[in-house]
C-alpha positions in Angstrom: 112.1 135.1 50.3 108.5 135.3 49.8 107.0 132.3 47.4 106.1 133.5 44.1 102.2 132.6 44.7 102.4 135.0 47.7 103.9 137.8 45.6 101.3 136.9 42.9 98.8 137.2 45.6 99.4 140.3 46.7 99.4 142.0 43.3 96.2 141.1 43.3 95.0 142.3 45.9 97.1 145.8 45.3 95.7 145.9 41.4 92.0 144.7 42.4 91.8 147.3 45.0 91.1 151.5 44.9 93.3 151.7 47.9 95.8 149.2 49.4 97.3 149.6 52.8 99.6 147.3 54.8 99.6 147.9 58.2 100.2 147.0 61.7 97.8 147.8 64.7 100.5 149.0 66.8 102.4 151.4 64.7 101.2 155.2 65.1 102.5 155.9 61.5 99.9 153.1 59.7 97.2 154.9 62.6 98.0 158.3 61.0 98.0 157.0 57.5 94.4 155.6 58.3 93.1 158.8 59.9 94.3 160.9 57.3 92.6 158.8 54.5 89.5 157.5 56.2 88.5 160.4 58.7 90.1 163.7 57.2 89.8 162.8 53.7 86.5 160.5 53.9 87.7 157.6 51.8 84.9 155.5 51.4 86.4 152.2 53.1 84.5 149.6 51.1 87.3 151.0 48.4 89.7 150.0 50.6 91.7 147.2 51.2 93.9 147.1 55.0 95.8 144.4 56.0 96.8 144.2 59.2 99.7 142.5 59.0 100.4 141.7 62.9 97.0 139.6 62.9 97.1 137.6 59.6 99.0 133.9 60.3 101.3 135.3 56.5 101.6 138.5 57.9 105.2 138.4 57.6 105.1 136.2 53.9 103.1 139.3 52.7 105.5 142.0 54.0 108.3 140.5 52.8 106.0 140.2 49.2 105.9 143.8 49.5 109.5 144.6 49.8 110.1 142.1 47.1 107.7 144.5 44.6 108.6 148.3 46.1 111.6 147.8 47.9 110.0 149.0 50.8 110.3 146.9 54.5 108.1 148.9 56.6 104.6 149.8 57.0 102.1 151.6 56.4 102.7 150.2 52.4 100.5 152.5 50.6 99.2 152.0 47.3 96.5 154.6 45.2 95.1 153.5 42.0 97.5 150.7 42.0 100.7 153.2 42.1 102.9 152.7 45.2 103.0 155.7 47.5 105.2 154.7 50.0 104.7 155.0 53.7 103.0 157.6 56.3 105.7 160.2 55.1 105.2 160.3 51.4 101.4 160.1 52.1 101.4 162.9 54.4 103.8 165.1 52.3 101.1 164.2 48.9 98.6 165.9 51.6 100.3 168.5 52.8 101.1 169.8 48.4 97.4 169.3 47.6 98.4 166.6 45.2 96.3 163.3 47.3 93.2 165.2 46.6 94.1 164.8 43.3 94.9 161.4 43.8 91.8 160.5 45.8 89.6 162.6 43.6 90.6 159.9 40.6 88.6 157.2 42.6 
């Protein structure tokens, strides 16, 4: 169970940030969940926060932080605006209906 200053930590960083993705740099999903935000759809990455979670020493304190607040184990752990999207999936269905230019247009 992650500590409470962890989860309070990673709020933060979720509610201070345009766009907050968890990641790892070996999964293709949190690869296509990058492409599709920062090379189709141009997101500007100083907007941005990605954590790679496989590199940082609480990698595994901040995933379990996540699935504390969404419910949510895996990653990519996608967040627009500060509203949880979910993972490569959801973010790739919210393309595919037209409705993450709508979201991406609000930043």
């Amino acid at each position: 169970m992650p500590s409470a200053a962890t989860i309070a930590r990673v709020q933060g960083l979720i509610n201070s940030s345009k766009i907050f993705v968890a990641s790892k740099t070996y999964c293709p999903y949190c690869q296509a969940t990058l492409k599709t935000l920062f090379e189709e759809k141009k997101v500007d990455k100083k907007l941005a926060t990605v954590l790679q979670l496989n590199q940082l020493e609480d990698g595994s304190d901040i995933q379990d932080a996540l699935a504390e607040i969404t419910g949510q184990k895996t990653v990519p752990n996608i967040f627009i605006n500060g509203k949880h999207i979910g993972g490569n999936s959801d973010l790739q269905e919210l393309n595919n209906s037209g409705d993450l230019d709508k979201l991406l247009a609000s930043l």
